[in-house]
MARKOL-572685 format. One record per residue (C-alpha): residue number from 0; x, y negated, z negated; residue in one letter. Coordinates in Angstrom, 1 decimal. Layout:
REM residues N
k: NUM | X: X | Y: Y | Z: Z | r: A
...
//
This chain:
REM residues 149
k: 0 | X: 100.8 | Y: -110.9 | Z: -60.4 | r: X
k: 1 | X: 96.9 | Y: -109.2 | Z: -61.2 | r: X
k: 2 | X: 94.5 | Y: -111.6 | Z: -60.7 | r: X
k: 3 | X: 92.5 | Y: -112.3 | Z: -64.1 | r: X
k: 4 | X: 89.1 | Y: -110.6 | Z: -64.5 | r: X
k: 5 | X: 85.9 | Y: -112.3 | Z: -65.2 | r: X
k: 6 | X: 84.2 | Y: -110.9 | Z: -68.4 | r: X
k: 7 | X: 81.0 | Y: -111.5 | Z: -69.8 | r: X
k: 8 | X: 80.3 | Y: -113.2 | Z: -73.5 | r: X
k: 9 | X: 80.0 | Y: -109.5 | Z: -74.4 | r: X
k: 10 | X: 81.4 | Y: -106.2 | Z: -72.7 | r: X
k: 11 | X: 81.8 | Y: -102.7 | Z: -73.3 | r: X
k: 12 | X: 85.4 | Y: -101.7 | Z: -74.3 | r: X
k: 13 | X: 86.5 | Y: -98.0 | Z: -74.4 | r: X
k: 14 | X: 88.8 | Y: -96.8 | Z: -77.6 | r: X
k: 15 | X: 90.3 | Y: -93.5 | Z: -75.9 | r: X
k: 16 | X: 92.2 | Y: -92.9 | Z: -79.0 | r: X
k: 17 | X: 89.0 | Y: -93.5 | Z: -81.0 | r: X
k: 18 | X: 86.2 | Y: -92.5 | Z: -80.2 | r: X
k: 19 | X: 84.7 | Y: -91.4 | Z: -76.8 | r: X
k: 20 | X: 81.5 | Y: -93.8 | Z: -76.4 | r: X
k: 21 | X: 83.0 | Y: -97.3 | Z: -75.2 | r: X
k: 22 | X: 81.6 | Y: -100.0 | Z: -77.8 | r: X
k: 23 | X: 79.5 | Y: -103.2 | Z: -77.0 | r: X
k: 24 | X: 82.2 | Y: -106.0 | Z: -77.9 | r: X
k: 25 | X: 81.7 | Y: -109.7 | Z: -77.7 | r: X
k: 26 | X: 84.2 | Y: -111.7 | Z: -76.2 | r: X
k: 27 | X: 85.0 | Y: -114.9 | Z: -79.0 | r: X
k: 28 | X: 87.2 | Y: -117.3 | Z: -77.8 | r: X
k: 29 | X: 86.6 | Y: -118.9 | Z: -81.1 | r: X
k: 30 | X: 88.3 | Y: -115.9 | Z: -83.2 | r: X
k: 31 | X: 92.2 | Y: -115.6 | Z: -82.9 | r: X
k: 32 | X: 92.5 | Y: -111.6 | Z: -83.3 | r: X
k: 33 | X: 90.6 | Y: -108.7 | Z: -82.5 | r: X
k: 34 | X: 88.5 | Y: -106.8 | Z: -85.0 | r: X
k: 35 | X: 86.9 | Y: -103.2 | Z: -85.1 | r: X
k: 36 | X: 84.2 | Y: -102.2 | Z: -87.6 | r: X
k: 37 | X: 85.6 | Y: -100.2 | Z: -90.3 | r: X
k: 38 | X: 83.4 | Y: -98.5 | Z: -92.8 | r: X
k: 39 | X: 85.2 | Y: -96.5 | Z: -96.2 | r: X
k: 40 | X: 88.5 | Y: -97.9 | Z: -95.8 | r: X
k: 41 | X: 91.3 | Y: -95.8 | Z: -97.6 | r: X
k: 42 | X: 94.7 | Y: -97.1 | Z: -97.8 | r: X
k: 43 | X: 97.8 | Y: -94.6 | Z: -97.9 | r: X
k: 44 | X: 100.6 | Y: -95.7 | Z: -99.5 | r: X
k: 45 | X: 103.5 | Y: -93.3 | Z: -98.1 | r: X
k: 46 | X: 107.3 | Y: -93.1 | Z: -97.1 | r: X
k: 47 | X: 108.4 | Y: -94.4 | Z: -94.5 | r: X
k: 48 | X: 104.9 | Y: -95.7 | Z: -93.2 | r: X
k: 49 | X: 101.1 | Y: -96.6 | Z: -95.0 | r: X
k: 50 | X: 98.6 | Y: -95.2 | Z: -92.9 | r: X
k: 51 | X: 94.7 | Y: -96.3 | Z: -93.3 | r: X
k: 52 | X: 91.9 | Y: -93.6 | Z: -92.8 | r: X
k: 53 | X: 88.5 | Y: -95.0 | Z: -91.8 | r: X
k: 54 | X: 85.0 | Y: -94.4 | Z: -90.3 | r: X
k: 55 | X: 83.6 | Y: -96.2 | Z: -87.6 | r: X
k: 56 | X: 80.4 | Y: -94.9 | Z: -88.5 | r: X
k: 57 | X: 78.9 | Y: -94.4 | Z: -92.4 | r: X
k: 58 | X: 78.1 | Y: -90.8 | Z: -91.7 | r: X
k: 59 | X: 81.0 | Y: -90.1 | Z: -88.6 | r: X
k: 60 | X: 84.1 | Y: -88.9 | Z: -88.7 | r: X
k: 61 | X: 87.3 | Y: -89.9 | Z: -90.5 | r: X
k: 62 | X: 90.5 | Y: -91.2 | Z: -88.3 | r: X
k: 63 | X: 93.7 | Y: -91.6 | Z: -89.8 | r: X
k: 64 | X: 96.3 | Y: -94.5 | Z: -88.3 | r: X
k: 65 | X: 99.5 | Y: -96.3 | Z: -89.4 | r: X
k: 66 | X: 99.3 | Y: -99.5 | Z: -90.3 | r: X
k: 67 | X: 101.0 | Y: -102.1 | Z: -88.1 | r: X
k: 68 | X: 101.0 | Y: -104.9 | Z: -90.4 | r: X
k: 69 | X: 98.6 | Y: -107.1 | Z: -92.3 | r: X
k: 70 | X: 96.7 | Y: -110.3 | Z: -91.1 | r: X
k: 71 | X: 95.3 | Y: -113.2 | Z: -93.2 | r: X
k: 72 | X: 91.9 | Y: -113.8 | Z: -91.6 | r: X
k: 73 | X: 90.1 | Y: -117.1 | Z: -92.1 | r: X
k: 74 | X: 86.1 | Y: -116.8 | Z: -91.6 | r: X
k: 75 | X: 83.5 | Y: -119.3 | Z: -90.4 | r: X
k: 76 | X: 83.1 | Y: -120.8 | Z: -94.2 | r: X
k: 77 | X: 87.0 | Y: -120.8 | Z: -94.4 | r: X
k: 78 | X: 87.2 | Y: -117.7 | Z: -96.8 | r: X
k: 79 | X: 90.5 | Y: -115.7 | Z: -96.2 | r: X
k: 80 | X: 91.3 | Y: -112.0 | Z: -96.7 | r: X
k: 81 | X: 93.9 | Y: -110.2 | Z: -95.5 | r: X
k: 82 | X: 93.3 | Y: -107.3 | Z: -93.2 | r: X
k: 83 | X: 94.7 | Y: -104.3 | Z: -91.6 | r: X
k: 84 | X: 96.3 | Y: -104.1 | Z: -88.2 | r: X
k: 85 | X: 96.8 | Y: -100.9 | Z: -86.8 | r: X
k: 86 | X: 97.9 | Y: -100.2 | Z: -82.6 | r: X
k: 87 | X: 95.6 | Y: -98.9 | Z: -80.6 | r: X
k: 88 | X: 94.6 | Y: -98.4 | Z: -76.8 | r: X
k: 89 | X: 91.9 | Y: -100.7 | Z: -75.0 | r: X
k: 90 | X: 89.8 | Y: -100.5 | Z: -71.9 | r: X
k: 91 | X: 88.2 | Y: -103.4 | Z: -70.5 | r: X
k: 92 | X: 87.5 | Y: -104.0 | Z: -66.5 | r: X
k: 93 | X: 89.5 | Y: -101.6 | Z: -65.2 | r: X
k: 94 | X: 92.5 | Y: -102.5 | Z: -67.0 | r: X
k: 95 | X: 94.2 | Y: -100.8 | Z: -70.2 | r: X
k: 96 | X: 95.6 | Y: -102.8 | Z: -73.0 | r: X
k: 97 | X: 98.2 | Y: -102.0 | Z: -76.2 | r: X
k: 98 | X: 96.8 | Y: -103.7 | Z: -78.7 | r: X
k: 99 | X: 96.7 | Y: -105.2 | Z: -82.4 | r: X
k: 100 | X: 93.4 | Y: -104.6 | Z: -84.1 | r: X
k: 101 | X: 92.2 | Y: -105.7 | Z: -87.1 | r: X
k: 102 | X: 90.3 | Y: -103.0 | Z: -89.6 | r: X
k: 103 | X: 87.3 | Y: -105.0 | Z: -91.4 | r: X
k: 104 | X: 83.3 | Y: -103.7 | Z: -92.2 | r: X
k: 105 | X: 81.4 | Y: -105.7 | Z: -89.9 | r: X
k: 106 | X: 78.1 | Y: -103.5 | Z: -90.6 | r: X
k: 107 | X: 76.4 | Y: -106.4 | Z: -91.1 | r: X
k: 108 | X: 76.8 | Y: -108.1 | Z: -88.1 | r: X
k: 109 | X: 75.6 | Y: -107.3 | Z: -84.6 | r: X
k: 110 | X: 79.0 | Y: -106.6 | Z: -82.9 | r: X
k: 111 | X: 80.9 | Y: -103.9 | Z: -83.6 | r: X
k: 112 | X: 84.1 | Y: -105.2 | Z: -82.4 | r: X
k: 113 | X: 85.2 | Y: -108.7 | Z: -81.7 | r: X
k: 114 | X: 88.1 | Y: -109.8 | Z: -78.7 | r: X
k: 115 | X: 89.7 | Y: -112.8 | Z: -79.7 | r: X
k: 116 | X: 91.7 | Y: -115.2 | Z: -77.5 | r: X
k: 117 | X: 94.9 | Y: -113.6 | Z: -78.4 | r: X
k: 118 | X: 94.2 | Y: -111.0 | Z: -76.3 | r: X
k: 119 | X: 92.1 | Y: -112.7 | Z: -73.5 | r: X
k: 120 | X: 94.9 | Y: -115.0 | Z: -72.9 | r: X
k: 121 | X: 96.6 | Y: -111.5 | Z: -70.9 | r: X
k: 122 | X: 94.4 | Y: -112.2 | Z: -68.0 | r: X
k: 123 | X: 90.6 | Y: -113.0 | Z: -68.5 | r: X
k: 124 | X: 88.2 | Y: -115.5 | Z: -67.9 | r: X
k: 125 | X: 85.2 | Y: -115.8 | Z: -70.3 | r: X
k: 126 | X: 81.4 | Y: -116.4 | Z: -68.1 | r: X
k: 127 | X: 79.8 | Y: -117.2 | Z: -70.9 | r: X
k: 128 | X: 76.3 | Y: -117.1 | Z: -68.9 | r: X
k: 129 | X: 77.4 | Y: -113.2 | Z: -68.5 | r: X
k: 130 | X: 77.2 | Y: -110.4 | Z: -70.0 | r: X
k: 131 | X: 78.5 | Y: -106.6 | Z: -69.3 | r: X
k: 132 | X: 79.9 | Y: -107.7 | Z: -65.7 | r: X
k: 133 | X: 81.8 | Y: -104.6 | Z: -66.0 | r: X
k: 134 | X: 80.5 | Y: -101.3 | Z: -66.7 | r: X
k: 135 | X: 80.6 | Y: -98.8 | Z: -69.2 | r: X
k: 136 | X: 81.9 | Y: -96.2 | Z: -67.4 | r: X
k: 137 | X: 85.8 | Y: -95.4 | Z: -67.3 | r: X
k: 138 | X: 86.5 | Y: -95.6 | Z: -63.4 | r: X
k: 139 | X: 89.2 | Y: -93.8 | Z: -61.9 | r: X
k: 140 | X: 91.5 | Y: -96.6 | Z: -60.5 | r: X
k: 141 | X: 93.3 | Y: -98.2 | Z: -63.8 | r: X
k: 142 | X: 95.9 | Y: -100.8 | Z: -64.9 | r: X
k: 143 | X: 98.1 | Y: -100.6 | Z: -67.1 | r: X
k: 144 | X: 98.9 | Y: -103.7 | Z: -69.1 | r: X
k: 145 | X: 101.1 | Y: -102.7 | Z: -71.6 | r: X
k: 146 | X: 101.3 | Y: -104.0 | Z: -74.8 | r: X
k: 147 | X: 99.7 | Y: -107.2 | Z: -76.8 | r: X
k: 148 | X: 102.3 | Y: -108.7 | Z: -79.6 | r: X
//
């Protein structure tokens, strides 16, 4: 069994399959799923899969993903949408992750990209008077956690 990590109430998480600058995410134990920022969503209706293309940056470069599913999301003031889920890879404290995460513009708000307590429950432990414990480089020595369902 791997010991759980200590994380920060914000850390840097790297998107290999993204992008190559890991992103500033805070750590919210009081949101269920995880989100990305998304910016010019496009949804693809196609056979035998819908695929979303999207931005991470207003001006950056498209990506293009299948859709995992959809997720009703209930906000702060109890509004609910229903957002995109698409797979992708993870890195946080040494340790890669398969995971679910949600599509949504979150340009105005501070984070970029929120880990809910779906995914901490894999193996973390939330110092809330912390923040970036781990760093922001990719080291050499990784664990593989598989996959998040």
């Amino acid at each position: 069994m791997i010991r759980p990590a200590v994380v920060g109430w914000r850390e840097w998480v790297g998107l290999p399959e993204i992008q190559r600058a890991p992103v500033l995410a805070k750590i919210d134990t009081g949101a269920w799923s995880n989100t990305l920022h998304a910016a010019d969503i496009e949804i693809i209706e196609s056979v035998p899969e819908s695929r979303i293309r999207f931005k991470l940056e207003e001006k950056g470069k498209w990506f293009e993903r299948p859709i995992d599913k959809w997720r009703r999301i209930r906000d702060t003031g109890g509004h609910e949408t229903l957002r995109p889920v698409i797979r992708t890879t993870i890195e946080i404290a040494s340790r890669d992750f398969d995971v679910e995460m949600c599509l949504a513009d979150r340009s105005q708000l501070k984070h970029r990209m929120i880990l809910g307590r779906n995914f901490l429950r894999l193996g973390f432990i939330v110092n809330p008077s912390r923040q970036c414990i781990h760093t922001m480089i990719r080291s050499d020595e990784r664990i593989e956690m598989g996959s998040m369902e």
